[in-house]
C-alpha positions in Angstrom: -39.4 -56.6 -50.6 -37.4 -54.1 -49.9 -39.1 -51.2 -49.6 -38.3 -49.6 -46.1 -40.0 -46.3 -46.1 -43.2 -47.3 -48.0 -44.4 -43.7 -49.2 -48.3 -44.0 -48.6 -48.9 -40.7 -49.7 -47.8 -41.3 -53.4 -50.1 -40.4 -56.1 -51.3 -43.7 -58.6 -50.6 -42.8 -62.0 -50.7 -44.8 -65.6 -47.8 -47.3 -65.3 -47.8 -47.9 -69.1 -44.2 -45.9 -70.2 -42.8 -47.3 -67.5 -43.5 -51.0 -68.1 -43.0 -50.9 -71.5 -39.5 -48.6 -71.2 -38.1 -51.1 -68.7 -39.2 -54.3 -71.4 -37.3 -52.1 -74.1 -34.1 -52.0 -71.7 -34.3 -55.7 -71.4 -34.6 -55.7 -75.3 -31.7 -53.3 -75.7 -29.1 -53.7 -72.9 -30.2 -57.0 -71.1 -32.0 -57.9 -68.0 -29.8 -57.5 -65.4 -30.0 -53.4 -66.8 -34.0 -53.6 -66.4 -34.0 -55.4 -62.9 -31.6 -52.4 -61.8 -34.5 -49.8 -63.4 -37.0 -51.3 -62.0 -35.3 -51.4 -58.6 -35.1 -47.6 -58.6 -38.3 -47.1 -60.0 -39.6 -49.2 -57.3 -37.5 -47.1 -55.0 -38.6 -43.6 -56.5 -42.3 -44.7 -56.6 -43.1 -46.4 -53.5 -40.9 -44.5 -51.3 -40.4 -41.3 -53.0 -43.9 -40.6 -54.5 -42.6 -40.2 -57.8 -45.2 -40.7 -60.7 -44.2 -43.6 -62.9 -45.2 -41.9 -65.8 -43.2 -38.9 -65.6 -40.9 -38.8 -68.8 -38.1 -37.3 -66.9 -37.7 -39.3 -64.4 -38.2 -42.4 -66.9 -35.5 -41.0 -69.4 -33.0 -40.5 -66.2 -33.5 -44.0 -64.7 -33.2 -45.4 -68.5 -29.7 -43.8 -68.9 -28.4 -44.5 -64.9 -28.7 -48.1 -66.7 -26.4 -47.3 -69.6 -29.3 -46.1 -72.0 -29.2 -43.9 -74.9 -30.8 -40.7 -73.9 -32.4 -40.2 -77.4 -33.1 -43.6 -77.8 -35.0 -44.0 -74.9 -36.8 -40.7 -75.6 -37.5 -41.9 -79.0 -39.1 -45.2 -77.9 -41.0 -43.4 -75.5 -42.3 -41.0 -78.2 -44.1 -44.0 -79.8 -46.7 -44.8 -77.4 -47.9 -47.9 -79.6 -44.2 -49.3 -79.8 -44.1 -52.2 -77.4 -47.8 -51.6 -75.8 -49.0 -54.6 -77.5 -46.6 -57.0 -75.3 -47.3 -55.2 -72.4 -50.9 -55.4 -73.0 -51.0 -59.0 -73.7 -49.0 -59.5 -70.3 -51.9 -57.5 -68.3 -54.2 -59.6 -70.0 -52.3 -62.6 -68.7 -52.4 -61.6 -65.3 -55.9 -61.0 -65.4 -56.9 -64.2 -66.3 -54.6 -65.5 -63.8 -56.7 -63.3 -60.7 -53.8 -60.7 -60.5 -55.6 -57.2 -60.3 -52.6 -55.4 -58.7 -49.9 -55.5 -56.9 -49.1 -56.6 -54.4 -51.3 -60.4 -55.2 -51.6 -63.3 -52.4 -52.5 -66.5 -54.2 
């Protein structure tokens, strides 16, 4: 999956900002822009032990992706813009059997 140095010391954390800032990349600047975010948030998570809800970091990887700064920090601002997809997504999943990640079916 590419992870090489899985980090198993990293702290779990509310993944929320940082699903939906990565689906309002994909709205904004496409989804080849949101597959490289989510690659380095991958990257900074599993193997770093970042926190995915750390609005730094989140703001940073939005821009290394050609984001607006303010834009994204403005988005993020809004906690009820976009939870609503990303709710109905989770719930998706649930009914599916997926609790976390990684899922074997």
């Amino acid at each position: 999956v590419g992870i090489e140095h899985f980090n198993l010391d990293r702290v779990a954390s509310n993944t929320m900002a940082s699903h939906r800032l990565v689906q309002w990349v994909t709205k904004t600047l496409g989804v080849n822009a949101a597959e490289d975010m989510y690659s380095d948030l991958n990257q900074k998570h599993f193997e770093g032990g970042v926190k995915l809800n750390d609005r730094e970091m989140l703001l940073e990887a939005a821009v290394a992706v050609g984001a607006d700064r303010d834009a994204a920090a403005a988005f993020l601002e809004d906690e009820n813009e976009g939870r609503p997809e990303i709710e109905a997504a989770q719930r998706q999943l649930r009914d599916l059997g997926v609790s976390g990640i990684p899922t074997l079916i």
